[in-house]
N, C-alpha and C positions, 0 to 999 in steps of 0.2 A: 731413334733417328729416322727420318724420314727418307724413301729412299727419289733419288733425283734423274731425271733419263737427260739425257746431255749430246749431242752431236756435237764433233771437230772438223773442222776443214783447216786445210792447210793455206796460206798466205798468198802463197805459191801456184795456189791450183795442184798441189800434188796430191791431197789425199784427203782423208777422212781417220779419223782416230774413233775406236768405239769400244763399248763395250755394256754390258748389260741393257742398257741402254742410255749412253751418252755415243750418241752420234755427238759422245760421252755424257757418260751420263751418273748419277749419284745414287741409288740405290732401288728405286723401285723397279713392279716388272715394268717390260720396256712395251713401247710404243712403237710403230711407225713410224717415222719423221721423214719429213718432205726435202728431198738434196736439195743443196746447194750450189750454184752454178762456176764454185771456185775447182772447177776441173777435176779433182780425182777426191778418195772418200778417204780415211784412212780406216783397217782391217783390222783387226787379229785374222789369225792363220785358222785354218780348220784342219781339224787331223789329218797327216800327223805331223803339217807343219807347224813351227812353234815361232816365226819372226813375224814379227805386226809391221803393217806397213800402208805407204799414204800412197794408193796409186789404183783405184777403184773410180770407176765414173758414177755409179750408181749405189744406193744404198741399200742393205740387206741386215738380216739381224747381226751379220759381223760388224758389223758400222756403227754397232750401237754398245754403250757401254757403260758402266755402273761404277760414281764415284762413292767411296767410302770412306768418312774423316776418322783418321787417329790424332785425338783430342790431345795424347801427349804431347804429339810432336807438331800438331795444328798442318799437317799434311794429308794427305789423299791417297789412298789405293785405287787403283784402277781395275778392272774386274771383269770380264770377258764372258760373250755367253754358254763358253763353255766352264766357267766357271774356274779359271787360270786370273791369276792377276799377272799386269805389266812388270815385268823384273830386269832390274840392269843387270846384263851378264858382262865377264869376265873384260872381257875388248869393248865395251862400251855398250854393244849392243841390246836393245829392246826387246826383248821376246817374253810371249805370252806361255811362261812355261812354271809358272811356279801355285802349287793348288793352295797353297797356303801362304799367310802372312808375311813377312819379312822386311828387314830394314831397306833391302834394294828393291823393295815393290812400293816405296814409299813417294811420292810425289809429290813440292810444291807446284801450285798452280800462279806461275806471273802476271799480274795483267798489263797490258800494253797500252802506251796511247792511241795507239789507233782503233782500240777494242780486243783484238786479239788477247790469245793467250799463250804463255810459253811453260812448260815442262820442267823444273828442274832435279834432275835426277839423285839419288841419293853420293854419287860424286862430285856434288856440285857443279856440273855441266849441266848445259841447257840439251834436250831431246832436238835434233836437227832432224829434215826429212833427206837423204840422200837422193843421186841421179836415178838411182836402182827402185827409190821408192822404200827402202829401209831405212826405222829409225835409228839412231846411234845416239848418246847423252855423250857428245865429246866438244861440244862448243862452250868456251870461254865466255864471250858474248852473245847477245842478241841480234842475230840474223836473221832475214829473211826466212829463210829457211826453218827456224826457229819457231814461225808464229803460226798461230792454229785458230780456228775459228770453232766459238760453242753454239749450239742451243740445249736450253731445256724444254726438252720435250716431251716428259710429262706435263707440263702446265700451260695446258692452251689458255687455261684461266687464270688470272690473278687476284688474291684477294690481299691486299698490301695492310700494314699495322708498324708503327712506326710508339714509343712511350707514348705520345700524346693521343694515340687512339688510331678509327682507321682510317684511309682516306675513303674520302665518300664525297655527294655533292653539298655544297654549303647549305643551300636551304630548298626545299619545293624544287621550283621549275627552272634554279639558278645553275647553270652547268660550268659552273667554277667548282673545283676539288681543291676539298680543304681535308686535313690529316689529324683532325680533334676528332672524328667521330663515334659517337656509339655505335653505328652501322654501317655496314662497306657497302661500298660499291663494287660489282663484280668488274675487271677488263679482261676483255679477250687479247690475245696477242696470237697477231701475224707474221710471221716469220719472212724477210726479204735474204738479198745475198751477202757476205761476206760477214754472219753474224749478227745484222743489224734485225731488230724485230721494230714491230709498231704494234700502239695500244688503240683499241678501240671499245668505247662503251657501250652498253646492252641499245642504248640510241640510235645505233648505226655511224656516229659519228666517232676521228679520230681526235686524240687530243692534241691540242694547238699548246705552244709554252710564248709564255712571252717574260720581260723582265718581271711581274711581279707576280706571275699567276698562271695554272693552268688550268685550261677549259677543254671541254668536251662536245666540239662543236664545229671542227673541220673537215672537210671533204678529202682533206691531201694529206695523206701521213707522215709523221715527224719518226724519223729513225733515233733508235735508243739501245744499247748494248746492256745484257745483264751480265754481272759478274757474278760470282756466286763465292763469297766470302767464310761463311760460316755456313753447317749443314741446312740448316732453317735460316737464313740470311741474304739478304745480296744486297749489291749495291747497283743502280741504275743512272749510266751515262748517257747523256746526249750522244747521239753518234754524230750531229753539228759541228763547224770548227770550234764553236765554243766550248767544247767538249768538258759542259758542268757536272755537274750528278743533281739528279735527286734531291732536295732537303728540304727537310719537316723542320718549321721553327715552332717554338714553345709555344704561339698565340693559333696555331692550326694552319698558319699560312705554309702551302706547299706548289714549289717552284723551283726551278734550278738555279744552284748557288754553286757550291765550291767545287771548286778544280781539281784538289786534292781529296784523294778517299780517305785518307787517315781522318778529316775531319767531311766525311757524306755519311748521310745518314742509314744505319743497316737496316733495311725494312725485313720485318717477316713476311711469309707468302704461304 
């Protein structure tokens, strides 16, 4: 499995969630990543405290954090850089206290229409950020409070692969990206606030979407949210109010279409 650096920010502006490196993040070593201007970072504790918590303005290797998929359960460990995973204790609460595996260090990850993301603990409670800045898994619903913002940040580069091949440009000098190809195209991604990144080609130019096609040939960036579905997987939303994803059709054409992820297309990366 491949391992993923990820940052969180909180909705809220309260905080940053991390670990190994996701400023959350999924398994490899960690990176740097550049904050977010959503007011606080969310932490793990360093010795010898043991509560994580959203209320950091700045990032540091606490901020940063390492997700890791259990395939059984299609869930997520959270992983800290002291090498503690996120465990629900007793009263609800979050702390970064346990050195080894367990059902309560188990995590899904929700995604949100607005892009965020939400936490669901292994008592089927959503991870909320408290006034204190400590997390708790004790909300029923989806709150404000609730939602958290990723990057990955290991991958300043993209190289996307979809069944039909990779996306790359359609022919020569033509800066339409089509998703049949034998050879990729490398995109860099920029990271802005609240989660949202933009792609840009080795060109210097961002890409433009429109209803049937996307091109690599604007000056003004189009924001886009990654969701990270499967370990080697994501799905890519417009962060627009049309808020499409992603999709590859069978003849190579690549453009944003459904609304729903259950049917957006999983790209590799």
């Amino acid at each position: 499995m491949s391992d993923e650096s990820i940052v969180y920010t909180t909705a809220t502006g309260v905080g940053y969630t991390c670990t190994r490196r996701i400023l959350l993040h999924c398994g490899v070593p960690p990176r740097r990543a550049v904050p977010i201007r959503i007011a606080h970072w969310v932490r793990d504790a360093a010795s010898p405290r043991v509560d994580v918590t959203a209320n950091q303005d700045e990032i540091s290797d606490h901020e940063t954090f390492q997700l890791e998929f259990d395939a059984s359960t299609k869930r997520w460990y959270i992983r800290t850089m002291q090498d503690r995973y996120w465990t629900l204790e007793t009263a609800g609460g979050i702390q970064a206290v346990g050195d080894k595996r367990s059902s309560n260090a188990l995590f899904d990850l929700v995604w949100q229409p607005d892009g965020s993301v939400c936490f669901r603990a292994n008592n089927g409670k959503y991870v909320a950020t408290k006034r204190s800045g400590h997390l708790y898994a004790n909300s029923d619903t989806v709150e404000e409070s609730c939602k958290y913002f990723f990057y990955l940040i290991n991958r300043p580069i993209l190289v996307l692969k979809c069944e039909q091949g990779f996306v790359g440009y359609k022919a020569g000098s033509n800066l339409q990206l089509e998703c049949n190809k034998a050879s990729y195209e490398t995109i860099q991604v920029e990271r802005s606030d609240r989660g949202v990144v933009y792609f840009k080609g080795q060109n210097g130019k961002y890409w433009h979407c429109s209803s049937e096609s996307i091109t690599v040939d604007s000056d003004i960036p189009e924001g886009f949210f990654i969701q990270l579905r499967e370990p080697t997987r994501i799905c890519i939303k417009s962060a627009n109010p049309s808020a499409e994803y992603l999709t590859a059709e069978k003849n190579g054409s690549f453009r944003l279409g459904h609304t729903d992820f259950q049917t957006a297309t999983l790209w590799e990366y």
